[in-house]
C-alpha positions, 0 to 999 in steps of 0.5 A, a space after each residue: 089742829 083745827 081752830 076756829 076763830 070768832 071776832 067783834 061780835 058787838 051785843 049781836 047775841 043773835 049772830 053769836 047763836 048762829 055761830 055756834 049752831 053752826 060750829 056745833 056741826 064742825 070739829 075743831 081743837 078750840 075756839 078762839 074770839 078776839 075781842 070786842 064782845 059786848 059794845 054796842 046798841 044790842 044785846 050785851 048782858 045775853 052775850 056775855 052770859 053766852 060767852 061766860 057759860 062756854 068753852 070759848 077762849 076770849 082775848 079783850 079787844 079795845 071796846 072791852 077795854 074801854 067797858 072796863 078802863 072808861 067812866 061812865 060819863 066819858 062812854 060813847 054811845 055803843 059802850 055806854 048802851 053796852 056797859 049798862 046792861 052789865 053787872 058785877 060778874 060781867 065786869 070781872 069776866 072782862 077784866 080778866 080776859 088777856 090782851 093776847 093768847 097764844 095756843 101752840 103755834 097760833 098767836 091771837 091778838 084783837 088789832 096788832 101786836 102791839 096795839 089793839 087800836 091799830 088796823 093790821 092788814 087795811 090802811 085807811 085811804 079815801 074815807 075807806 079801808 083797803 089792803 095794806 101795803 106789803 111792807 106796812 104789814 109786815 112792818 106791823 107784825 115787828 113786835 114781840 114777834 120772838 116766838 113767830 115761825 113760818 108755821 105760825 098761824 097770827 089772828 087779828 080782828 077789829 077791822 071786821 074784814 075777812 082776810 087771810 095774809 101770808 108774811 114773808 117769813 111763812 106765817 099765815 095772818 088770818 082776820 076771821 070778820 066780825 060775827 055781829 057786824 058787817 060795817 061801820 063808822 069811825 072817826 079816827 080818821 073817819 072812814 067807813 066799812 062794809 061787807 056788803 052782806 049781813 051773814 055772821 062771819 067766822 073762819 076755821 084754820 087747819 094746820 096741814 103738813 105745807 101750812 094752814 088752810 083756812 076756810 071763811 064762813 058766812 052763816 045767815 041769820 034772822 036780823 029782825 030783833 037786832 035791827 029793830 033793837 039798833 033803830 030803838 037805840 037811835 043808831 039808823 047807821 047800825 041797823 042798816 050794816 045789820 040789816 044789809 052789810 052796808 052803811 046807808 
């Protein structure tokens, strides 16, 4: 079984051709994006078309929740700009999309079992993110775990951070990154993230007889149109995680 994992592709429809492009060369079982699709100063209306037209299995994460559960007039900007680019049909498609899905023996939710706000593998410390404690971890995978094995393979996105986790019991955490966005802002508490480098993230997993082999992905592509749409959107902070991968 070999899967690939997308995540937090925020608009970037730029980032997502890449992506594929580059998935078209590879063979894999299925592919699996975690959530997060569409919000931001981007390009949401071509992504969700992309998205919609493909074999892709989509789970929601907290912005597509938002795009869907949210008025209008209570949107932050990355949701506002996203949710009015969308029509009808876009609407329905995120209101189907599951809040987790499981394919064999790999499980996929967009933040942690039982929360699709809350990071899984990073603590936020100092303004920053960093790895989490071992026991934070694990304590954070206590949930509706039943079904969860040592060959398990666990996905999570939302932090954007590429990481591939072992628990104790033998299951294998893996956060493939964000395809469209290598860093950001946010205030609850505040802290920042960056990648450092602006390349489309995603990861292929291959279960293999003594477990799964995971393999991380940076692939390049043109950020011109997507940095000049995020400086058009008034969002400087945007174009500089694009343009970069780091927060200005």
């Amino acid at each position: 079984m070999r899967i690939a994992i997308l995540s937090d592709i925020h608009g970037n429809a730029d980032a997502l051709v890449a992506v594929l492009d580059d998935l078209a060369g590879r063979s894999v079982d299925a592919t699996l994006c975690l959530g997060d699709h569409l919000s931001g100063p981007l390009e949401a209306r071509r992504t969700a078309d992309m998205l919609m037209a493909s074999p892709v299995s989509c789970i929601a994460g907290n912005h597509d929740r938002a795009l869907v559960s949210t008025p209008r007039s209570e949107m932050g900007p990355s949701d506002g700009h996203a949710y009015d680019q969308l029509s009808g049909a876009h609407i329905a498609w995120l209101k189907g999309l599951p809040a987790s899905l499981s394919v064999g023996p790999v499980i996929a939710w967009h933040g942690t079992p039982a929360s699709d706000v809350e990071y899984w593998l990073e603590t936020v410390e100092g303004g920053r993110m960093r790895l989490a404690d071992r026991d934070t971890v694990e304590a954070r995978a206590r949930v509706s775990t039943a079904a969860i094995g040592p060959s398990s393979l666990l996905l999570c996105g939302h932090t954007h951070m590429p990481r591939v986790i072992r628990l104790k019991s033998g299951a294998t955490v893996v956060n493939p990154g964000s395809v469209g966005l290598q860093g950001y802002t946010d205030d609850a508490p505040v802290h920042i993230m960056q990648v450092g480098a602006p390349e489309a993230r995603y990861a292929i997993a291959e279960k293999r007889a003594i477990g799964w082999a995971v393999v991380h992905h940076a692939v390049p592509y043109d950020t011109a149109n997507v940095v000049r749409l995020a400086r058009e959107a008034g969002r400087p902070e945007w174009a500089s995680a694009l343009e970069s991968g780091w927060i200005a």
